[in-house]
N, C-alpha and C positions, 0 to 999 in steps of 0.2 A: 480193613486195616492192611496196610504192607509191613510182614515181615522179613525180614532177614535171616536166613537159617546159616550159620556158621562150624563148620564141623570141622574135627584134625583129633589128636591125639595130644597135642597140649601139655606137653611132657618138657620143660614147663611153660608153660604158658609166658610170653612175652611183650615186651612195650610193641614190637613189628603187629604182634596180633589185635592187640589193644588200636592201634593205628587203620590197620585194615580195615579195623571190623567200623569202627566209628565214621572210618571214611566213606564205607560205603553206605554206612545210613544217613549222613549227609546228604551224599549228593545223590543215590536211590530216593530220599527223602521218607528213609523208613519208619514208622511208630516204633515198631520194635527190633532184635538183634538178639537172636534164640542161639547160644553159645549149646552145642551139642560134643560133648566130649566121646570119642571113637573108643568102642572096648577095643574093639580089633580092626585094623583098616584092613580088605580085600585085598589090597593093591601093596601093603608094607610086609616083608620080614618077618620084621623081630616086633615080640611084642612090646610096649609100654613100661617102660622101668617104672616110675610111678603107679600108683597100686590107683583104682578107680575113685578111689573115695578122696585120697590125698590131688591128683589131677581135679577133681569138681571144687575139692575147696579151694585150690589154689586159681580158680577162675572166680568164684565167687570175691574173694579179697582182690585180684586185679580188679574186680569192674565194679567193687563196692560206690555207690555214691552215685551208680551212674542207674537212673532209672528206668532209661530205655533198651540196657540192656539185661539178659537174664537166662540161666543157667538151666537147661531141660539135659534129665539123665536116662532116656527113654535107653539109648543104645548102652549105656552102662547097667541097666537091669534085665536087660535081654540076652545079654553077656555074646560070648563068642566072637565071630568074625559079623562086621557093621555094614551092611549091604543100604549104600541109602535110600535106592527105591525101598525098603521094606518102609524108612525113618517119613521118608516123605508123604508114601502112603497113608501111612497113620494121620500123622499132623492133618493132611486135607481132608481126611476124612472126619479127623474131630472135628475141625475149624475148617469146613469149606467155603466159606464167603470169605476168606483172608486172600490175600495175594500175596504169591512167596516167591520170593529170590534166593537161589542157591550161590553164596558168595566161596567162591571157590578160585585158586593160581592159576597162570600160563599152565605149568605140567599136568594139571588137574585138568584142562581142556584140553590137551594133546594127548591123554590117555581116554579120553574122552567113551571112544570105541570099545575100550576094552572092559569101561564099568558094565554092571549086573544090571540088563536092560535100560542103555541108554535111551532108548527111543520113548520107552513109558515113562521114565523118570522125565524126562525134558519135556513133554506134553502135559504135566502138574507142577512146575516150575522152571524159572524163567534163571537161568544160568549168568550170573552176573560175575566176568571175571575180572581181574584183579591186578593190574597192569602196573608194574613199579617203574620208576624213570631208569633209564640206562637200557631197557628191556627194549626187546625184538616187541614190534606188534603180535597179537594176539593169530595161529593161525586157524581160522575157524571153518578152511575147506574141510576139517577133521570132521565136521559134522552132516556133511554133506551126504546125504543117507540116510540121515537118522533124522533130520528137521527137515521143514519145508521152508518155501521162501521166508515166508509171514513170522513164523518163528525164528530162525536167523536174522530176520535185521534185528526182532525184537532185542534176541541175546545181544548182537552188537551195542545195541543201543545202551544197553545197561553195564558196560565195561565202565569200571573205577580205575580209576589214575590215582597214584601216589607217589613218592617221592623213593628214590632208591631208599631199603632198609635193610642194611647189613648186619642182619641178627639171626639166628636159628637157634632154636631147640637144642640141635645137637653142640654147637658153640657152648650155649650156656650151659648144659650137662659136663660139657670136657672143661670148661675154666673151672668151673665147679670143683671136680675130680682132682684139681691142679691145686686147690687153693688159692686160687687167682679171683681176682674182683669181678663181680657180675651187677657191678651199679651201674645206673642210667641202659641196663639192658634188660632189666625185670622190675616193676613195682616193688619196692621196697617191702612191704605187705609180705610178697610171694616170695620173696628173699629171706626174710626173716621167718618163714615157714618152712620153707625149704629146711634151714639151720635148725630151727627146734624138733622137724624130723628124721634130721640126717641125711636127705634126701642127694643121692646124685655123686657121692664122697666115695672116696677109693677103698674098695675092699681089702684086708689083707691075709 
């Protein structure tokens, strides 16, 4: 089976994500699409305004309907900071006959170097990035060091194309906070969750 492992902090979770993630099992032509919500990203600041439990639900109602894809809270019960070689590690170890693509941005591949043993995480999954329109190509001499030939074109080969998508997390956090409209930028579902727990609204 080919998987797709999908990970971020999903704070909240958006149509852009919904887009990506669908896209790449497309054209990856994945069975599945393993949505992994980040307690704590490595590489982020600040932590997660949304609390762990209100982020999983709010991916569960975005992807309701959709059966190929589905909700693993491995790094949300391990708590702390999300290192994914630990995340990757596991999964191939419960399921090693699966083949797994880590769908991950351009910036996600240009800090490439600086994740928590690039070299062993990329030798258990095959780095599928994530190319919006308007976007620089992908530059993937960052890895050069860390993979060999055979694995470099692989990673090349598995680059998703999409279309420019002018949405983020933090956008819909601050229209939020504004009182400003956040349709056709979030699943109506996650929008009307968001409201019934207050979520992302100005303190005072």
């Amino acid at each position: 089976m080919k998987v797709g492992i999908y990970g971020g902090s999903f704070d909240p979770v958006h149509l852009g994500h919904l887009w990506i993630a669908e896209s790449a099992r497309e054209y990856l032509q994945l069975d599945e699409v393993w949505w992994i919500p980040a307690s704590q990203s490595p590489l982020k600041e600040f932590s997660p305004i949304a609390s762990n439990e209100q982020r999983s639900m709010m991916i569960r109602l975005a992807i309701a309907g959709a059966p190929n894809h589905s909700v693993d809270e491995r790094e949300l019960r391990r708590g702390n900071v999300s290192y994914t070689i630990d995340t990757i590690k596991e999964i191939t170890t419960e399921k090693p006959h699966n083949e797994y693509f880590l769908i991950v941005g351009g910036d996600s591949l240009a800090s490439m170097p600086d994740w928590f043993k690039p070299k062993e995480l990329l030798d258990l999954v095959t780095l599928a990035v994530v190319v919006r329109g308007g976007q620089e190509r992908p530059e993937y001499s960052v890895l050069e060091g860390i993979v060999n030939d055979e694995v470099l074109e692989r990673i090349r080969s598995a680059e998703v194309k999409v279309p420019a998508i002018e949405i983020s997390s933090s956008e819909v956090r601050d229209k939020l906070s504004k009182g400003c409209s956040v349709r056709y930028r979030i699943p109506s579902a996650v929008e009307a969750y968001i409201r019934s727990e207050d979520l992302y609204s100005v303190r005072t």
